[in-house]
C-alpha positions as CSV (number, residue, x, y, z in Angstrom):
1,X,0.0,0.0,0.0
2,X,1.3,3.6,-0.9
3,X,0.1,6.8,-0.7
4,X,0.2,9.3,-3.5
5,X,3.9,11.1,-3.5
6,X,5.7,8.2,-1.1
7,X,7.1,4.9,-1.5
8,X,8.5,2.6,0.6
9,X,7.9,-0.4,2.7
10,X,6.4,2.3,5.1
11,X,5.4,4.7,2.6
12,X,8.4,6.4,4.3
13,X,10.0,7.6,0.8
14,X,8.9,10.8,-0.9
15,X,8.5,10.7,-4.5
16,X,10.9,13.9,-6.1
17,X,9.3,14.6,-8.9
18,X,11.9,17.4,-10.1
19,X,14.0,14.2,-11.0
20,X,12.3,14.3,-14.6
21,X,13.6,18.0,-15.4
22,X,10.2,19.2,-15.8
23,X,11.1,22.7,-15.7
24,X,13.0,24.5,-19.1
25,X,15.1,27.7,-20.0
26,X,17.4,27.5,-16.8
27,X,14.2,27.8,-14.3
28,X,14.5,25.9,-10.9
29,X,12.2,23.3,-9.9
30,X,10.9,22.9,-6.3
31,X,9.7,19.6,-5.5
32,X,7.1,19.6,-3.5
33,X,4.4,17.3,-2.0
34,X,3.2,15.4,-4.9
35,X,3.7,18.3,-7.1
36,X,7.0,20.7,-8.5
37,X,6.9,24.5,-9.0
38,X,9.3,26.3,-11.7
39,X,10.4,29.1,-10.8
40,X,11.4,31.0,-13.9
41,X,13.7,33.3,-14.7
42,X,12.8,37.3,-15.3
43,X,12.5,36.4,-19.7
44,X,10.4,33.4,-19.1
45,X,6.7,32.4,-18.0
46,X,4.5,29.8,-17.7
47,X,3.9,26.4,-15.5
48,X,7.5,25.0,-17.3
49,X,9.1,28.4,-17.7
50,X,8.1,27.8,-21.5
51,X,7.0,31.4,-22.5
52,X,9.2,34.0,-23.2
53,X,8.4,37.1,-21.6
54,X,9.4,40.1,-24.0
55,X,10.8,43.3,-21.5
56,X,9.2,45.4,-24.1
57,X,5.8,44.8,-23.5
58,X,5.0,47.0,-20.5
59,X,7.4,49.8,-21.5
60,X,5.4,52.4,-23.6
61,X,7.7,54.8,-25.0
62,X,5.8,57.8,-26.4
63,X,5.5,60.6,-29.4
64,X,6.7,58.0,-32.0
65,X,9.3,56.0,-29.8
66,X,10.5,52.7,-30.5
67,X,11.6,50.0,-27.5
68,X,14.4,48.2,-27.8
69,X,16.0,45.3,-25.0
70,X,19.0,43.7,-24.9
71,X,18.3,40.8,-22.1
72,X,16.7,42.1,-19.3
73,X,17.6,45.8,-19.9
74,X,14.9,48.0,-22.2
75,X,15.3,51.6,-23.5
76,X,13.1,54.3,-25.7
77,X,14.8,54.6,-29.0
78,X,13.4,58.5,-29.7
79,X,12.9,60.3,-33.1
80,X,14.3,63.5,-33.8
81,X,12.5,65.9,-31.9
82,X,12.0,63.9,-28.4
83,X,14.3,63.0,-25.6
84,X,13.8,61.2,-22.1
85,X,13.6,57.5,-20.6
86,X,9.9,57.5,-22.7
87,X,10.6,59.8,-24.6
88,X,8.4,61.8,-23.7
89,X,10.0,65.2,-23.5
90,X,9.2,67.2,-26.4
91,X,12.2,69.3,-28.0
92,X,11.5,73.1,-28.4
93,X,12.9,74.4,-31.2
94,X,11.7,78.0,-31.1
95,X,13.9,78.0,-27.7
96,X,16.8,79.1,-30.1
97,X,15.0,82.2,-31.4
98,X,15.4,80.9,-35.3
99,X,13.0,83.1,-36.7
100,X,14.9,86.7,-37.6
101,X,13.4,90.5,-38.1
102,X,10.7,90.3,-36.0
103,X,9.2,86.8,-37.6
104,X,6.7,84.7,-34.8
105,X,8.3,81.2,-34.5
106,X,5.7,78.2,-33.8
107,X,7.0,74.9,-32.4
108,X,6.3,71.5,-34.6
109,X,7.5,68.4,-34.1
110,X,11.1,67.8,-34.8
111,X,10.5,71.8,-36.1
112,X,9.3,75.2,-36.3
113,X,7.7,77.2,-38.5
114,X,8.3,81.5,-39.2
115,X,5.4,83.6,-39.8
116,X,7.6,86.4,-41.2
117,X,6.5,90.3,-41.0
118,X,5.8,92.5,-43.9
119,X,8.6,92.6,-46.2
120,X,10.6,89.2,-45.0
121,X,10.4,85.3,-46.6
122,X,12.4,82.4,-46.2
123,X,12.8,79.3,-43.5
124,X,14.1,81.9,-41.1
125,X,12.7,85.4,-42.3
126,X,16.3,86.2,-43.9
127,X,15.4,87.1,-47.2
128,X,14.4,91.2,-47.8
129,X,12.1,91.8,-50.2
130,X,12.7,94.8,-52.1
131,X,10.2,96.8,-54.3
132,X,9.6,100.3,-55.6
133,X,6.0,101.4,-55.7
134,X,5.3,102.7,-59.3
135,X,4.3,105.9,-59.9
136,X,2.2,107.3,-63.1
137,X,4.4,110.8,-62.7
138,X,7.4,108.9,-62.5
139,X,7.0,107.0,-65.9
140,X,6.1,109.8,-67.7
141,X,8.4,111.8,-66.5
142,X,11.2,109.4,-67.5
143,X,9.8,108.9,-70.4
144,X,12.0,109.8,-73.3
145,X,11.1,113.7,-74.8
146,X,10.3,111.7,-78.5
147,X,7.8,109.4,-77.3
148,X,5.9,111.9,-75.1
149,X,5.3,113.9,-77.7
150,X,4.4,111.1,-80.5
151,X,1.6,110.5,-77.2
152,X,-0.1,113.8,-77.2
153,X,0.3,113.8,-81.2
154,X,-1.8,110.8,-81.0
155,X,-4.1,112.1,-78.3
156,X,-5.3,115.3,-80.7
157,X,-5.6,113.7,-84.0
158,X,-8.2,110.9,-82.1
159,X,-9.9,114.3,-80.6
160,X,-10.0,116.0,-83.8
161,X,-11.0,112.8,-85.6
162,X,-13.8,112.2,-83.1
163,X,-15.3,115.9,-83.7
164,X,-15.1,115.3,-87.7
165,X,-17.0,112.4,-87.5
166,X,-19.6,113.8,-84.9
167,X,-20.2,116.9,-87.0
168,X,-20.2,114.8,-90.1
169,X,-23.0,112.0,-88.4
170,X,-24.9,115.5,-87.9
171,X,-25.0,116.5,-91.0
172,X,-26.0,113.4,-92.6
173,X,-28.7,112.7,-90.0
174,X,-29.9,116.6,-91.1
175,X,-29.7,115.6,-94.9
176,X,-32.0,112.1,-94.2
177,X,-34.7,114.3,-92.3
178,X,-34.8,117.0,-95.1
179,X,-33.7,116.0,-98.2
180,X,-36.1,117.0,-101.3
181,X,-38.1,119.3,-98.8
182,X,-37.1,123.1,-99.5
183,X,-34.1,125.2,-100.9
184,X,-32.9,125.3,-97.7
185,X,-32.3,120.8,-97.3
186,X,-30.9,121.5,-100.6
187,X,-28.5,124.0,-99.0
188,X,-27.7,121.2,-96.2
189,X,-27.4,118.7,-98.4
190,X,-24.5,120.8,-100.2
191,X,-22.7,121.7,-96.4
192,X,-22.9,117.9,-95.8
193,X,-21.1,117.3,-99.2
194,X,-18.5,119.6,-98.2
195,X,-17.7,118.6,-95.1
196,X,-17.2,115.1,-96.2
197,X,-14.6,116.5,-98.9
198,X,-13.1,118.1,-96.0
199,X,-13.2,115.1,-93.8
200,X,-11.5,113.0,-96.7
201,X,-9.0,115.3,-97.1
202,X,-8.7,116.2,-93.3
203,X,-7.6,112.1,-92.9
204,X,-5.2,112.3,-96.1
205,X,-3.6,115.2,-94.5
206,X,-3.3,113.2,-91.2
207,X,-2.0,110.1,-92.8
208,X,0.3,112.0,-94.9
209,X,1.5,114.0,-91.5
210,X,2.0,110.2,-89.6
211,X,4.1,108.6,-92.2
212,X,6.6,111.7,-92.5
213,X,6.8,111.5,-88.8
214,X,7.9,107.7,-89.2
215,X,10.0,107.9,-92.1
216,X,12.2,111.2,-89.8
């Protein structure tokens, strides 16, 4: 007769059940009372110390870190921009004062960005830009002597062309509205005739005056 765990004549034996190596990756076995217990080392888990236990997985390294291990030790591998154990320190780059002539620097991560004043570009608010207002006065007056004149030239002949051909729309209108009536149509009839003669000749003159001006 035997009870469970002993052996023996008496039952005076205990069974040691860590004799079968129950226990893996370097754990220690305690042999107990009918039973065994692992005791694991820190990487492993489980009843046989068959789990390994990554050091990673209750280390939560922030803004974008990555954790690494190298056996039982774990650190934050930060990006640009981030320092401390978790990384969790955010890196002020406006602390440096990039932004130049009066530009408002706003922190980013892993950078900054200017909002440059009136007049100033660039990364950094280094480049000037430079401009003159134009003025009307100003380009006429630098205008060369020649071409000012050649303007107002052209300015009165379109005045004096627009008053020809006003007075001459008059006068036909006048000759539609009286013609065949009296003497006196007759007579407007005949001022209408001349004043297109003098139109006609009025434009050959101008034409004539345009191309000597070209040809000096």
């Amino acid at each position: 007769m035997s009870f469970s765990g002993y052996h023996g004549l008496y039952c005076e034996e205990e069974y040691n059940e860590c004799l079968s190596a129950p226990c893996q990756n370097y754990a220690t076995c305690r042999d107990l009372i009918n039973a065994y217990e692992c005791v694991c080392t820190p990487q492993f888990e489980g009843r046989h110390c068959e789990i390994y236990k990554d050091p990673c997985v209750d280390i939560r390294c922030q803004n974008g870190g990555r954790c690494e291990s190298s056996g039982l030790n774990t650190s934050c591998a930060c990006p640009p921009g981030s320092v401390g154990e978790e990384c969790e320190v955010d890196i002020n780059e406006c602390e440096s004062n990039p932004c130049h002539h009066g530009g408002t620097c706003i922190d980013q991560s892993n950078g900054y960005t200017c909002h440059c004043s009136l007049g100033w570009v660039g990364p950094s608010c280094e480049i000037h830009l430079q401009w003159k207002p134009v003025h009307t006065e100003d380009t006429l007056t630098n205008m060369p002597r020649h071409s000012l004149y050649i303007i107002i030239g052209a300015l009165c002949v379109a005045f004096v062309l627009m008053l020809i051909i006003l007075i001459v729309g008059i006068c036909r209108i006048s000759r539609i509205e009286y013609q065949g009536s009296s003497r006196h149509a007759y007579q407007e009839f005949y001022n209408c005739r001349s004043i297109d003669s003098e139109f006609s000749n009025a434009i050959a003159s101008i034409r004539h005056a345009r191309y000597v001006e070209a040809t000096v």
